[in-house]
C-alpha positions as CSV (number, residue, x, y, z in Angstrom):
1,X,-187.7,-127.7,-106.4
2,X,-183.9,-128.3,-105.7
3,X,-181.7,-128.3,-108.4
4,X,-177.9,-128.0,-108.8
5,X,-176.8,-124.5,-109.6
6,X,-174.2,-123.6,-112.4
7,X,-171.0,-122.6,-111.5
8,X,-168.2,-120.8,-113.1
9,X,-167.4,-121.7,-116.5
10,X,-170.5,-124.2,-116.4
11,X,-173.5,-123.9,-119.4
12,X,-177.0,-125.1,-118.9
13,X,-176.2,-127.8,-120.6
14,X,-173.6,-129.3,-117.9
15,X,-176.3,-129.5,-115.6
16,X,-178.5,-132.0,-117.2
17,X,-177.4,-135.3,-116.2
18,X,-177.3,-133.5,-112.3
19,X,-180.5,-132.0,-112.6
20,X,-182.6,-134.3,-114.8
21,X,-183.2,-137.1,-112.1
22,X,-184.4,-134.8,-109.5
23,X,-187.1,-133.6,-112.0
24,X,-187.9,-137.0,-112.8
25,X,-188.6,-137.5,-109.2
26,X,-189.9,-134.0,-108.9
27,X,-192.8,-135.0,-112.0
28,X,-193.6,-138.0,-110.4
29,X,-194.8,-136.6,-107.1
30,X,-196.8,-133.8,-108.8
31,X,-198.5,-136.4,-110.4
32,X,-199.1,-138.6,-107.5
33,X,-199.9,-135.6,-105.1
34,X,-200.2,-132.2,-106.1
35,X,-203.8,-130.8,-106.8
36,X,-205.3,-130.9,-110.3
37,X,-204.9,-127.2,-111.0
38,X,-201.5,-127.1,-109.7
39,X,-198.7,-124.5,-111.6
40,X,-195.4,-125.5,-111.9
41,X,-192.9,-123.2,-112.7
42,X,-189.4,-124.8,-113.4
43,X,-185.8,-122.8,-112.7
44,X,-183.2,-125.3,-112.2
45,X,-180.9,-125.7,-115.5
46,X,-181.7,-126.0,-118.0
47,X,-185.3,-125.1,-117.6
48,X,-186.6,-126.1,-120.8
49,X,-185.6,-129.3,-121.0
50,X,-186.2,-130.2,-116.7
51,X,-189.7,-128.6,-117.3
52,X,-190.1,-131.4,-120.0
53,X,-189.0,-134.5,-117.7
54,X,-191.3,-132.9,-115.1
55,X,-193.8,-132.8,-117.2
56,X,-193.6,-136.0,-118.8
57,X,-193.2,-137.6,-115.5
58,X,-196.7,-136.3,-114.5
59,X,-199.3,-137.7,-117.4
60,X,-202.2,-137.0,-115.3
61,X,-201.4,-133.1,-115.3
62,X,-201.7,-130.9,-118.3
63,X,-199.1,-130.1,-119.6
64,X,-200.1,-126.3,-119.9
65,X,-199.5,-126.4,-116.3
66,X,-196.0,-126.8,-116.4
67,X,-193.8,-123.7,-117.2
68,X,-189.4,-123.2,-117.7
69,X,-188.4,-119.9,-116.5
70,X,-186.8,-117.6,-119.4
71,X,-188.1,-114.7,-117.2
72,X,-184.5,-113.9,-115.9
73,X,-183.6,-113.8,-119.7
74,X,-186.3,-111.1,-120.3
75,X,-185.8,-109.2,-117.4
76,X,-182.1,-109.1,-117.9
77,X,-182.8,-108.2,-122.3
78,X,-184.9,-105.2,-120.5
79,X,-182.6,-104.3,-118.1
80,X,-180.3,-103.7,-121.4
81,X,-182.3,-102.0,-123.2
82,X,-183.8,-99.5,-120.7
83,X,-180.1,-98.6,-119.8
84,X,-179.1,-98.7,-123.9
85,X,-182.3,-96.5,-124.6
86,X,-181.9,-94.1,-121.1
87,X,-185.6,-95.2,-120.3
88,X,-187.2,-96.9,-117.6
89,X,-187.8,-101.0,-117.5
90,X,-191.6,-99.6,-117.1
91,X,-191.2,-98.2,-120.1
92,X,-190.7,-101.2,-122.1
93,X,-193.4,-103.2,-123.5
94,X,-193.9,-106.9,-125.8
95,X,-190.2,-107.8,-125.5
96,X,-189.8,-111.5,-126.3
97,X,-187.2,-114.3,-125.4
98,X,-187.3,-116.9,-128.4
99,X,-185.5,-120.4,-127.4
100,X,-184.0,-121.8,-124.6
101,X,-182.6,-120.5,-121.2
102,X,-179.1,-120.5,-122.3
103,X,-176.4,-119.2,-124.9
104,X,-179.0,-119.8,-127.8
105,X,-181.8,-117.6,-126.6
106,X,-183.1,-114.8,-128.9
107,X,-183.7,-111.7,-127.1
108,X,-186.6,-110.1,-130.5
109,X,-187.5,-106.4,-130.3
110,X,-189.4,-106.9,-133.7
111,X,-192.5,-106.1,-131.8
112,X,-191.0,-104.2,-128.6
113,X,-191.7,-100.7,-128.0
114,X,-189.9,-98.4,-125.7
115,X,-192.1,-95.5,-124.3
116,X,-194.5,-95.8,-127.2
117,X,-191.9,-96.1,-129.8
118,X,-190.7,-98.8,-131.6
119,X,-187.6,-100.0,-130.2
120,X,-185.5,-101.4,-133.0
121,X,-186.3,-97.2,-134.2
122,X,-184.4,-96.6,-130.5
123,X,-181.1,-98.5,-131.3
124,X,-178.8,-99.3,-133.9
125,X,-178.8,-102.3,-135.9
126,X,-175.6,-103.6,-135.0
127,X,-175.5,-102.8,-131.2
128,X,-178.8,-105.0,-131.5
129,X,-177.3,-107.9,-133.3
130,X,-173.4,-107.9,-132.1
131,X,-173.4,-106.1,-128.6
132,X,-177.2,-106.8,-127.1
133,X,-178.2,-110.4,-128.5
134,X,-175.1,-112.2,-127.1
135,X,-175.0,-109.8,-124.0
136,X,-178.7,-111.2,-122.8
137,X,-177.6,-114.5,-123.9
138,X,-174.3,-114.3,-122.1
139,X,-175.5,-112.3,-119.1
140,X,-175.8,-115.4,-116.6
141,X,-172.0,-116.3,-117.2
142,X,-170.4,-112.6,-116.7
143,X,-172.8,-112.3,-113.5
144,X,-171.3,-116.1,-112.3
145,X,-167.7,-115.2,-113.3
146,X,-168.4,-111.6,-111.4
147,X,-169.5,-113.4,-108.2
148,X,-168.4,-116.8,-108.0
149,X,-171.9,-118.2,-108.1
150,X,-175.4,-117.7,-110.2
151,X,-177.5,-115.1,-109.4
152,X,-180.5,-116.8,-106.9
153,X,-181.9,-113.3,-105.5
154,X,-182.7,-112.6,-109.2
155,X,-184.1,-115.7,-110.0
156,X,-186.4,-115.4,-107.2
157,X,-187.4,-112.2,-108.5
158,X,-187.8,-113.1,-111.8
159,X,-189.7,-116.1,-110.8
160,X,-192.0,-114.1,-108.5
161,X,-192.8,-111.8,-111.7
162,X,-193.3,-114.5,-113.6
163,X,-195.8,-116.0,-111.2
164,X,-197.5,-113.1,-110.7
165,X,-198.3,-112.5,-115.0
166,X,-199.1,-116.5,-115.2
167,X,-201.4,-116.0,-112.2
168,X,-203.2,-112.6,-113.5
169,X,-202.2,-112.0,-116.7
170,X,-200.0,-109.5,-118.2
171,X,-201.0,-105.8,-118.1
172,X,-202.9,-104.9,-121.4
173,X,-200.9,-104.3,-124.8
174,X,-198.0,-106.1,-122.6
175,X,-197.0,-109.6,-122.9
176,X,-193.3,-111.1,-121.4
């Protein structure tokens, strides 16, 4: 689905009145169209709340069919934390993004573990809360101000892995 991209020195939240017809739109032809079993997996910003007008735009589909993308988020929080803890992104395991796909996301590592180990054991409390937290939350806007535009090859990425675990499940003891 098309969406509007954010720019530099755009949020999430600038995108809404861009972005929230198309989904409207978007909903609708699910509904009218798409198979009964359909997945949809939202990206466009902000994902959360377009996921919602698709979603709400298509009564006849469940609504556990409809999905917002935070998967960027957690790859990026375990991209950070493999690089903080000198591990692998293998390595780590049950990391969770709490909230929205924007600056008030909460990257929790209450139930992460890191080769085995727990990760908030890995790291110090205040890297964690004043150095990792707003980094992950803040990550899409220092890779736009970087390059001049949002990151779409990691997106797709992320949206293939996300995909892939909503398809066949996450590995054992592993959830995203």
């Amino acid at each position: 689905v098309g969406a509007r991209p954010r720019g530099p020195g755009m949020e999430r939240s600038d995108l809404l009145a861009a972005n929230g017809g198309i989904f409207k739109v978007q909903g609708k032809a699910l509904n009218d169209y798409a198979a009964r079993d359909v997945k949809v997996i939202v990206v466009g910003n902000p994902a959360n709340t377009n996921a919602w007008t698709a979603m709400k735009s298509a009564p006849d589909l469940n609504p556990r069919q409809f999905s917002a993308m935070t998967r960027l988020d957690h790859n990026r929080a375990v991209a950070q934390l493999a690089a903080k803890t000198n591990s692998q992104v293998t390595d780590i395991k049950r990391l969770t993004i709490w909230g929205n796909h924007s600056t008030t996301q909460y990257p929790d590592l209450s139930q992460t573990t890191v080769g085995g180990k727990a990760a908030l054991d890995l790291v110090e409390r205040d890297w964690y809360e004043k150095e990792y937290i707003p980094r992950v939350a803040k990550r899409g806007a220092e890779i736009i101000d970087a390059r001049g535009a949002s990151s779409a090859a990691s997106a797709a990425s992320s949206a293939l892995d996300h995909m892939r675990d909503w398809a066949l499940g996450t590995p054992a003891g592993d959830w995203t």
